[in-house]
N, C-alpha and C positions, 0 to 999 in steps of 0.2 A: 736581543733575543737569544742569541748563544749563549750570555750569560746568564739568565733567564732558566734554561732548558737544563745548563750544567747543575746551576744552584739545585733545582727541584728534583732532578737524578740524585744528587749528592743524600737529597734529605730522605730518600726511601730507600736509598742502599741503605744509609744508616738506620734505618726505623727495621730494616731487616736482619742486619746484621745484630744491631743491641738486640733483636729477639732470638736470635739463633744461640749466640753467646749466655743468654738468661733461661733457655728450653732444657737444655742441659743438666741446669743447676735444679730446676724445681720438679717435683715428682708429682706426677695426676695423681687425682686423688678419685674415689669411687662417687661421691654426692660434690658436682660440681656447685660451686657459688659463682655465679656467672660476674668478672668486672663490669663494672659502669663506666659505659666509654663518656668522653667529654660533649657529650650532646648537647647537654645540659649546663644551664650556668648557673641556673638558680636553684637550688635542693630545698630551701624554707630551714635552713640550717639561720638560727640568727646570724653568729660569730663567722661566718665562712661566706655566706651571702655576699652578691657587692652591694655597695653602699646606694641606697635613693633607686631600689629596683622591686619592679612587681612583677606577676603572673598573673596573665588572665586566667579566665573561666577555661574549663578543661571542659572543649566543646565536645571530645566524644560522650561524655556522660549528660549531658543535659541537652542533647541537639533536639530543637523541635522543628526543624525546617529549615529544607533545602542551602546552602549557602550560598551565595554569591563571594568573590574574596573581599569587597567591602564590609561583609557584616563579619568576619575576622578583627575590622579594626574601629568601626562603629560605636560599638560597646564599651569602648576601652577609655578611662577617662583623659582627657586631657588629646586624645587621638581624634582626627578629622582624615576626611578622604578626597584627594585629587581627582575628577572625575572628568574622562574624557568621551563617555558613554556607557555600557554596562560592562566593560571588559577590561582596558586600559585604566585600572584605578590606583594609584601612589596613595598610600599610606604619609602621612602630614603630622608631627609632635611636634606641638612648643613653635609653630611657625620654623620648622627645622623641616624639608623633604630631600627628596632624590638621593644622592650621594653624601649630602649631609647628615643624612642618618645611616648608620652600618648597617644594611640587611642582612641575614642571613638562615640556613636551613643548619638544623643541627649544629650549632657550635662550630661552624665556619663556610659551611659552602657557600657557594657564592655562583650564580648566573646573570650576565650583567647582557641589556636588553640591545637588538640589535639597531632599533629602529631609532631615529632621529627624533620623531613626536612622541615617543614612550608609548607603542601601540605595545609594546608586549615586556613591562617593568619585570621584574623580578617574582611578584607576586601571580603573574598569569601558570607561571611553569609549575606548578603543581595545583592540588584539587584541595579545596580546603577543607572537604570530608576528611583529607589524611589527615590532617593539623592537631595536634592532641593538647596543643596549648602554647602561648607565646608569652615568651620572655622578656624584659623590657629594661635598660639600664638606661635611667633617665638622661643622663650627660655624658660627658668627656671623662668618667671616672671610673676608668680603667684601660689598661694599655693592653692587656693580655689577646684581644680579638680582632685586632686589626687596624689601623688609623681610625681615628672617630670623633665627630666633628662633635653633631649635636645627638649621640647616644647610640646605645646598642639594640636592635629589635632581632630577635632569636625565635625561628617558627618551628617547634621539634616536632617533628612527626612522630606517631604511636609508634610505641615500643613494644616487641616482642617479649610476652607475657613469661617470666622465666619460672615463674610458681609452679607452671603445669606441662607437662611432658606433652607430645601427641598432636593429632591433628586439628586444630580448629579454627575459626575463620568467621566471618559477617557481610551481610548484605544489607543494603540500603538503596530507600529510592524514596523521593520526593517529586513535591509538585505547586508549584507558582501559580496563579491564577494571571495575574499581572502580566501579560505576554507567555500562557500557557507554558510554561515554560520545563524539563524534565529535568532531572540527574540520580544518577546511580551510579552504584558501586560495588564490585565484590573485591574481598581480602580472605587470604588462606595462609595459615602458617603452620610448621611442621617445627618441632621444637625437641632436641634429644640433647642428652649431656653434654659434648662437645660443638655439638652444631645448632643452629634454628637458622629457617629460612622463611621470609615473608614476600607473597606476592602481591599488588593487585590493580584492578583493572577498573576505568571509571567511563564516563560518555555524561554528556551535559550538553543541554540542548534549551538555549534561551531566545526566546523570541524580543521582538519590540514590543514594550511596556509604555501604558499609558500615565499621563499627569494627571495629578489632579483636577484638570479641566476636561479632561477626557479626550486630549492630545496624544496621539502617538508617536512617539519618540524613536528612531532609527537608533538601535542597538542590542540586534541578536547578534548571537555566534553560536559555534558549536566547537566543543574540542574532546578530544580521544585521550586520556591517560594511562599508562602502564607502569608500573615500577616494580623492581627485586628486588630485596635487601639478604643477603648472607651474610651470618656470624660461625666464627670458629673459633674453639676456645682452646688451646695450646696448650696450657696448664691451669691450673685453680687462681696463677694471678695474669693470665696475659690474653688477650682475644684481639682478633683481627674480624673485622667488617667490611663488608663492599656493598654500598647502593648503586644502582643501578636505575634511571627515569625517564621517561621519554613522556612529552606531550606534545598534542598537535591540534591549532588552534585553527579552524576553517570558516571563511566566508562571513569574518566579524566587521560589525557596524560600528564607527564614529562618530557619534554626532559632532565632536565636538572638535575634529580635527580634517585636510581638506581631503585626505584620503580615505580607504578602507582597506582591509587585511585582507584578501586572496588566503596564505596559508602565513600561520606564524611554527616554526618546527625548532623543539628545543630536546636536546639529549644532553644530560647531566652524571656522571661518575663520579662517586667519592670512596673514597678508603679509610680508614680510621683504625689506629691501632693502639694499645695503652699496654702498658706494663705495670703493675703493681706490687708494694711490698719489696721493694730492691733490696733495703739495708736500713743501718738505722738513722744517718742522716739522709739520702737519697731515696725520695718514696716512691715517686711512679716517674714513667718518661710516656709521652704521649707523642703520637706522629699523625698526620693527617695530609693529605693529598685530593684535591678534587680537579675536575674538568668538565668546562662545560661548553656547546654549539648551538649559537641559534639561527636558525636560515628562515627569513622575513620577506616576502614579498609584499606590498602594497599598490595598486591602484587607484586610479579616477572615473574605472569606467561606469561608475553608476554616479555621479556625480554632473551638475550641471556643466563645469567647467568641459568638460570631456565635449562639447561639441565644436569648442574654440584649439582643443588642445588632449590630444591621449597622454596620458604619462604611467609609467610606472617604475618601479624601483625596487629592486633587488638588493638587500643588504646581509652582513651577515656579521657577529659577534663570536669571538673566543674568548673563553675565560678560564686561564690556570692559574692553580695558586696550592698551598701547602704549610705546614706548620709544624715545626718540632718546637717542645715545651718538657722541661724537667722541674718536677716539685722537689723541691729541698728542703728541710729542717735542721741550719744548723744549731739552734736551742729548742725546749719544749714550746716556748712563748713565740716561737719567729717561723713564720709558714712564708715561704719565698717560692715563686715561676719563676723562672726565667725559659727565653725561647726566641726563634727565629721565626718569621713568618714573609709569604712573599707572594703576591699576586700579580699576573700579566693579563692586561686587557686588548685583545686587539681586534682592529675593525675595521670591513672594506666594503664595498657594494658602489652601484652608480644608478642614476635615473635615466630614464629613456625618455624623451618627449618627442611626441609628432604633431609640429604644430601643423593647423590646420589654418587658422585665422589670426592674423598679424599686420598691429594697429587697427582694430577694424575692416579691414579687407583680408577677405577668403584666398588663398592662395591657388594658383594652378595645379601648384602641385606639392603638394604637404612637405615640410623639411624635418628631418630629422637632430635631433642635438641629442647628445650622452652628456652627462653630469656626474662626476666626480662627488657622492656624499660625503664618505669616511677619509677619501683621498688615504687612505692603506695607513691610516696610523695606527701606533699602539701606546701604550703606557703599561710601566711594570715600578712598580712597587715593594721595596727590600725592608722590613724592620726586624731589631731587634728591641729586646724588652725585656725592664724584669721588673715586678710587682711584688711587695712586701704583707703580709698582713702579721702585725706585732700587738698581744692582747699584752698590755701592760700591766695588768690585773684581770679580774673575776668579770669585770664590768665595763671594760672599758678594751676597743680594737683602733688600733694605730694602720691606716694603709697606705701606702704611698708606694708609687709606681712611675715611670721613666721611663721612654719609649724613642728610640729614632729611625725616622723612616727616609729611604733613597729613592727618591721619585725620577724616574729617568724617561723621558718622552719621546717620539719624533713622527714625523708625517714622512711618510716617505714616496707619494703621489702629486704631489701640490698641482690644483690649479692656477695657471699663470698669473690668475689676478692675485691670487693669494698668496705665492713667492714674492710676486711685486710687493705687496705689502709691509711683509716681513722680510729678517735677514730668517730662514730659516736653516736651521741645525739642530743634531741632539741636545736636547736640554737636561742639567742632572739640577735635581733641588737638594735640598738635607734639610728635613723639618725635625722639630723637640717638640716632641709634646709628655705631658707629666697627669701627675695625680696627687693629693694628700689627702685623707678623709680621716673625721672620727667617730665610731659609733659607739655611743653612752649607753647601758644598761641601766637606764635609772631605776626601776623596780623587774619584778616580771611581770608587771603588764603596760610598761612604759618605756620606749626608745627613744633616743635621741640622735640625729643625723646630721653631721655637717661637712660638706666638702667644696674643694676648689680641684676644679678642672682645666688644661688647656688644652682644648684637640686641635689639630691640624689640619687642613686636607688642601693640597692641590685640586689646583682643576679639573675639571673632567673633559669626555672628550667634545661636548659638544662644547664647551664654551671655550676650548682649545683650538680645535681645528675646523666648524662647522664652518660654511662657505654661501651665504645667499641662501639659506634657507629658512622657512618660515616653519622654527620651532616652538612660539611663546603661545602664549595666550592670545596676544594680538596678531594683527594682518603683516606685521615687518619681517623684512628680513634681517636675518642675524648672522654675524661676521662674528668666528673667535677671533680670540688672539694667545698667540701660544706663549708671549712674555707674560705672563697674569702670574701676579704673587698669591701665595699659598694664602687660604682664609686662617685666621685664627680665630676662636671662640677661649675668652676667661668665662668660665661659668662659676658662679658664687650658687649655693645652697644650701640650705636648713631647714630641715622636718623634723618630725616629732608621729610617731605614730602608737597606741594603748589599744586596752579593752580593761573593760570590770572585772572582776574575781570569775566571774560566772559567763564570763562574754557574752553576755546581754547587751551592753554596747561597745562597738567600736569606731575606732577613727584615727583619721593620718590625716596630714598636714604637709605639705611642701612649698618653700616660698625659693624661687630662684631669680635669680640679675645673671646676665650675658655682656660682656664685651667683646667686639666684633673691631676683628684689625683684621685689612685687605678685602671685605665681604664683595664679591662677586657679583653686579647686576649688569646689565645690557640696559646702553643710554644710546638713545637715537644722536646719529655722526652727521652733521648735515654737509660735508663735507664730501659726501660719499651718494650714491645712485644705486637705486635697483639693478640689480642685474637680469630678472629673470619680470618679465610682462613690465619695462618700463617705463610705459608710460600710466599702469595703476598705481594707485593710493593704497599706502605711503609710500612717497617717491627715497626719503632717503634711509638708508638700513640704522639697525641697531648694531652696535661694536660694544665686545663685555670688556668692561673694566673694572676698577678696584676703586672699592670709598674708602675712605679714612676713618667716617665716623659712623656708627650704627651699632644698636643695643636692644637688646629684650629683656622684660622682665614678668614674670607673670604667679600663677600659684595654680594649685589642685587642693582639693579637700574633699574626704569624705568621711560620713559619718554614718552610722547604723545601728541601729536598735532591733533587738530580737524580742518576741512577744509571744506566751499563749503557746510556748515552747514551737511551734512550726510556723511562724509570723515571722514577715521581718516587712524594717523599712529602711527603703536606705535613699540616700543624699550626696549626689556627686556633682562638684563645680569646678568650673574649668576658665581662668583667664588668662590672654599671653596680649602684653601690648609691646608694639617692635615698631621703634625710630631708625630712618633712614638721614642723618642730620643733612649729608651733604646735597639731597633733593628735596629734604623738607617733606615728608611723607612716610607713609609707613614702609616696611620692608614687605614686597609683596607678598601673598600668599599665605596670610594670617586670621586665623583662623577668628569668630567672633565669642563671647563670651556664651557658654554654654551650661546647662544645669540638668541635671537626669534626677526623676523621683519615682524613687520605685518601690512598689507595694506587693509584696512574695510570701508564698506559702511551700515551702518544703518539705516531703517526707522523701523516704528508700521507695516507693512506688508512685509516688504521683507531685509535681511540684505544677505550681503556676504562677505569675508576674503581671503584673501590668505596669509599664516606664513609661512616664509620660515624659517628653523631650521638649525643654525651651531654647531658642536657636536666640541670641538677641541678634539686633540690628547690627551690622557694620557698617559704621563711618569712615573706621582709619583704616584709608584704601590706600594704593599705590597707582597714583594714575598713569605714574611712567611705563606700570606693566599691563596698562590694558584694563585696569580695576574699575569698578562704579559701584556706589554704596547699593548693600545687601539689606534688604525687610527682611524683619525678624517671622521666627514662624515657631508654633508650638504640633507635635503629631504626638501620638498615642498610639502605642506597641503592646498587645497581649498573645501571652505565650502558654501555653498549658501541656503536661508531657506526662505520661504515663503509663506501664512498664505493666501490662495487662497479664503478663506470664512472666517467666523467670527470666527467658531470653530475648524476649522482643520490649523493644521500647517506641513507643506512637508520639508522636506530637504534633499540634496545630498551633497555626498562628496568625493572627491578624495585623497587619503592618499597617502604620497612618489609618488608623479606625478611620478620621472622620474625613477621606480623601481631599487631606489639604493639599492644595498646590502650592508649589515651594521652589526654588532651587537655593543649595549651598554656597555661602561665599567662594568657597576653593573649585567649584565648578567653572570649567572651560566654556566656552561661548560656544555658542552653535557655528560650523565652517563649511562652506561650499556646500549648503542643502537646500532644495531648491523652493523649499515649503517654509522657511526658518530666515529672521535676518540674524545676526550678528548678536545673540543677546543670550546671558546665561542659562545653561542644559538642566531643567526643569525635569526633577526628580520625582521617584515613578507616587502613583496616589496610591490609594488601596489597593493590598493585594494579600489575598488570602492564602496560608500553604498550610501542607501536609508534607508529613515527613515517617516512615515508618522502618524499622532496623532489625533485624536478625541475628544475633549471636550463638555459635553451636563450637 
């Protein structure tokens, strides 16, 4: 941790000092050009872009209705959603989730969740009204953001409009039918040559939604968000930024886990600073800094279990981290990062139980027990890195990238069974992971994509140090183990993406293969007993280890035709098959073959859509993790949006027209509810919204 504390000191004295030393040198100028901090990873620059990456739909300009943070990743091809009720949702690519995908806000920040069952991922802590658009790098191919298993997902929030001086700001508020459900927003910015400052404030109020059977489902919540962002611009090439976030999640439902959230409270800080124009092989130096706290309370007292047994559990997460990065050019053809980067995760909390009833008999007098969750561990993470991008010609980019990260770990609380178990000590790893890609200009209206990736990642903390607790899908208990070797991913890849002269049609294509050394799953120890209720089923826990043999391979494709110049159709498929050799089975949590057909009419005042959704069946389950084959299901989504004045924009929409009952393969089973057995969380039927926005 000292080492930790020292490094992150080191890298903002310097991110201050290089700007004090450069303040000097450069002269304000009267009409600022505001720099472009590193928020952003994708610009839609071909040659500069990274390789096998998209941009979604830029939800402020087309919003028709309310968000939930799943319909952030919904839409998005090849993307599926973990659902643990209407609040706890993980984002899922390529059968890739949790820590095997890089999440992040702006080009690095990072809020890592406190809670043991992922009541509150990374995606709860901001409002998806903010989200101006996400970013996507399909795989392991690029080192420049952080260790990265199976890709990069980048959620930027709106950006402070630099065209226009002065005060101006938006309001919005929607509404669900589906569990009556609200949310609103206001945002204000003030914006002058050297400074702008953006604030705003949100409240979201979701009830329980019913199924297509006209079941209702336990999963309202409500949360409060606020954020600030300040810019200040130095000179004409240097700006410094600070976000500022806070959310707070109250009174949310789980169906699908044995608890529910009391409060979930998260405060987030980042800094960001860039330098531009240094010299003429030296172009910019970028510094960044963030910190984040989350404080999680969860209980059982609305739950059956709660008459045999109270419990609840207090936890709470830290998350520091930081990045220095210098672009260099030392030829015209050779565009080179190099940079340091360094995240600490740490995490403590304990459970309280007061049991009341034990083996079946009622006690005289209730006993109390404390539970060790996090048992005080942390993990921090040290990389350095440096990524190439070499266009060999007019047509053709060369990139290749080398990355090595210091994974240094330790528990520093252990429960006694769990020193018994292990020799426990600080642990240090040293992972390599790389990159090479090339991207062909075959015409201009034809690319060609091919890369090899290896990410890396260490374990996390629960399949590290987790202790008897029931974190899966299923009813067991699960034991880490902190000797687990680092996963690796080879990823192979090749796309191809065009349009016609007239881009009346387009399309892309991406085929990838996966190989998987050390992949991480939790196999039942029979060797081993419950610790906590045991004499229930299943009596022996799950302990995570390492396979040898496991792979994926799958594709995306889309295609689109424009028509009747404000027509369009378009066609998106989506399939990932993933072997588990050494169970014989799939690797869990894989998503089933999917297909989106959608029929659009666009103008600048009025657009509308209707996507019809085919879900197929899934067979290749995982039955070690709790899986049972998924029915296929087809729903139908129409959206319609239109911008009646210059500053407001309306939109409605109608979700699963024909209130199919459904649930998703990646849906969690219903847990401790006392109307529900054991069986996947059945996703909401029809439900109508309205959405309307203000701009001034």
């Amino acid at each position: 941790m000292k080492i930790f504390y020292s490094v992150l000191l080191c890298m903002l004295i310097s991110a201050v000092s290089f700007s004090q030393e450069k303040n000097d040198k450069v002269n304000d100028t009267t009409v600022q050009k505001h720099v472009k901090l590193d928020e952003v990873l994708i610009t839609g620059n071909v040659k500069t872009d990274p390789i096998h990456s998209t941009v979604s739909n830029k939800y402020a300009e087309k919003v028709v209705q309310p968000k939930n943070v799943a319909d952030l990743f919904n839409d998005i091809n090849g993307f599926s959603v973990i659902k643990r009720g209407n609040y706890a949702i993980d984002p899922s690519f390529r059968a890739s989730q949790y820590e095997q995908l890089n999440i992040q806000y702006d080009g690095g920040t990072k809020a890592m969740h406190a809670c043991p069952n992922r009541m509150d991922p990374i995606t709860t802590h901001i409002i998806p009204e903010e989200i101006s658009k996400i970013e996507i790098i399909k795989g392991p191919y690029t080192v420049r953001y952080g260790a990265t298993f199976g890709g990069v997902i980048n959620m930027v929030t709106q950006k402070t409009d630099h065209l226009e001086s002065g005060l101006h700001g938006k309001a919005s508020a929607g509404y669900e039918s589906n569990g009556g459900s609200f949310v609103n927003m206001v945002q204000l910015q003030y914006i002058q040559n050297k400074y702008d400052i953006v604030g705003n404030a949100g409240y979201r109020d979701f009830g329980n939604y019913e199924d297509g059977n006209g079941i209702e489902i336990p999963s309202s919540f409500r949360s409060t968000d606020y954020g600030v962002k300040f810019g200040y611009n130095f000179t004409v090439n240097q700006r410094l930024q600070v976000h500022w976030r806070q959310s707070f999640g109250r009174d949310v439902l789980h169906a699908g886990l044995p608890m529910d959230t009391d409060y979930d409270n998260s405060s987030i800080l980042s800094l960001d600073y860039k330098l531009t124009n240094i010299g003429k092989t030296v172009k910019s130096f970028t510094a960044k800094a963030y910190y984040s706290f989350v404080d999680h309370l969860m209980t059982n007292y609305n739950r059956p279990t709660f008459m045999m047994m109270e419990a609840s559990s207090a936890v709470e997460a830290t998350t520091i981290g930081g990045k220095l990065e210098l672009n260099w050019k030392p030829s015209e053809k050779l565009n080179v990062f190099s940079g340091f980067d360094a995240m600490h995760i740490g995490r403590d909390g304990g459970r309280t139980r007061l049991v009341k009833i034990m083996n079946g008999n009622p006690l005289p007098m209730p006993m109390t027990f404390n539970d060790r969750v996090w048992q005080d561990s942390y993990i921090d993470d040290f990389g350095v890195f440096t990524e190439a991008k070499w266009s060999t010609n007019n047509t053709t980019i060369v990139t290749a990238g080398l990355r090595y990260d210091m994974v240094i770990s330790d528990i520093k609380d252990p429960d006694d069974d769990f020193a018994a178990m292990y020799n426990l000590e600080q642990r240090t790893e040293h992972n390599v992971s790389g990159t090479v890609s090339v991207k062909k200009l075959v015409s201009d209206n034809f690319i060609l994509e091919a890369a090899y990736g290896r990410g890396v990642r260490s374990a996390n903390m629960i399949e590290r140090y987790i202790n008897h607790f029931t974190v899966g899908q299923d009813p067991y208990e699960y034991i880490g183990n902190p000797n687990l070797d680092a996963e690796v991913n080879n990823q192979f890849e090749i796309g191809f993406k065009g349009h016609t002269n007239l881009n009346a049609f387009k399309y892309a294509v991406s085929f990838y293969y996966s190989s998987f050394e050390n992949y991480i799953v939790a196999v039942v120890d029979e060797s081993l007993n419950r610790k906590y209720m045991p004499m229930a089923q299943p009596r022996n826990p799950k302990v995570f280890r390492n396979l040898d043999q496991a792979y994926k391979t799958g594709f995306e494709a889309m295609a689109q035709v424009d028509f009747l110049n404000d027509y369009y159709f378009k066609t998106e498929l989506a399939y990932v098959y993933a072997k588990n050799k050494d169970l014989s089975e799939s690797l869990p949590l894989t998503a089933p073959f999917t297909t989106k057909i959608t029929l659009g009419f666009e103008r600048e005042k009025f657009w509308a859509n209707a996507q019809y959704n085919i879900t197929s069946k899934q067979e290749n389950i995982a039955e070690s993790f709790g899986e049972t084959e998924t029915d296929g299901y087809q729903t139908l989504d129409i959206r319609i949006g239109v911008k009646p004045f210059k500053n407001v924009t309306f939109g409605v929409a109608a979700l699963n027209v024909f209130d199919e009952a459904y649930n998703n393969h990646l849906n969690f089973s219903f847990a401790n509810q006392s109307d529900f057995g054991r069986t996947p969380i059945t996703d909401p039927g029809r439900n109508l919204t309205a959405f309307l926005q203000y701009k001034f």
